[in-house]
C-alpha positions in Angstrom: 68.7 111.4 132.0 71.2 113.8 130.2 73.9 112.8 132.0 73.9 108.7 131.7 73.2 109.5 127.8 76.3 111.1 127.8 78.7 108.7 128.7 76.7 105.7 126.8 77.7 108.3 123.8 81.2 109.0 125.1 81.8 105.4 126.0 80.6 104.2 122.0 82.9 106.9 120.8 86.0 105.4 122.5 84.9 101.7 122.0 85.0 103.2 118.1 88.1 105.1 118.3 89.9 102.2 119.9 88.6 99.5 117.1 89.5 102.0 114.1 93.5 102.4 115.7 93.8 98.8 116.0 92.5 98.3 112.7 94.5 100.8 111.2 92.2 103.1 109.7 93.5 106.1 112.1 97.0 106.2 112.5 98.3 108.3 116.1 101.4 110.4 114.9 104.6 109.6 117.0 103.4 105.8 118.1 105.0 103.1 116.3 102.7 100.5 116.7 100.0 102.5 115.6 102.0 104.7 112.7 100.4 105.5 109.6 100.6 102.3 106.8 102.0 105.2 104.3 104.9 104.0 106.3 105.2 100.8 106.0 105.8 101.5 102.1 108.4 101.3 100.1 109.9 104.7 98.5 107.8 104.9 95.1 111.4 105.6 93.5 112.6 102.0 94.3 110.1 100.0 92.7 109.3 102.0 89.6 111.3 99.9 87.6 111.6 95.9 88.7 114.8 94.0 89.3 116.5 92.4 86.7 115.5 89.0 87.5 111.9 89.9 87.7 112.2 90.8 84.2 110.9 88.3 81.2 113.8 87.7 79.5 115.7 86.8 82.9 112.5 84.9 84.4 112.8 82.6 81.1 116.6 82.2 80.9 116.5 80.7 84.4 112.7 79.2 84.9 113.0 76.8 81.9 115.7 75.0 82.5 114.4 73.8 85.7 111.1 72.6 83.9 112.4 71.2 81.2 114.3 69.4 83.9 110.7 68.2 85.7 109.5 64.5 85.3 107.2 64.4 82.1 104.8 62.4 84.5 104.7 65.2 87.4 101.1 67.1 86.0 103.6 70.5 85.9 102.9 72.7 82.7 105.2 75.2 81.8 104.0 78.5 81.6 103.2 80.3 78.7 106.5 82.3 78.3 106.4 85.3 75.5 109.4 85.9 73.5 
């Protein structure tokens, strides 16, 4: 009896194992389709401060004329823009 129980337990642990890899929730050091999503980041130093043209000023300077340039019948709104 020991021994079937045994690889029903070892056979649930790799069914678990191979669920949590592809998942992503364990990441196998050295594999790149299984690498850790850390990774797949960007460097915390190159999006601490946005783009210029993700900025408000620059989002209004070029967003508005295209709405004011909208059909008034179209159901478009512009945004509510600060500044």
């Amino acid at each position: 009896m020991q021994r079937p129980y045994r690889v029903l337990v070892m056979a649930m642990w790799f069914i678990n194992l191979k669920s949590a890899v592809s998942s992503g929730d364990i990441s196998v050091s050295g594999s790149r389709q299984y690498k850790d999503f850390e990774d797949y980041l960007l460097p915390k130093s190159d999006v601490e401060s946005p783009p210029i043209h993700y900025q408000q000023n620059s989002l209004q300077k070029w967003i508005m004329p295209i709405i004011k340039s909208l059909p008034k019948n179209c159901g478009l709104k512009p945004p509510l823009l600060r500044g």
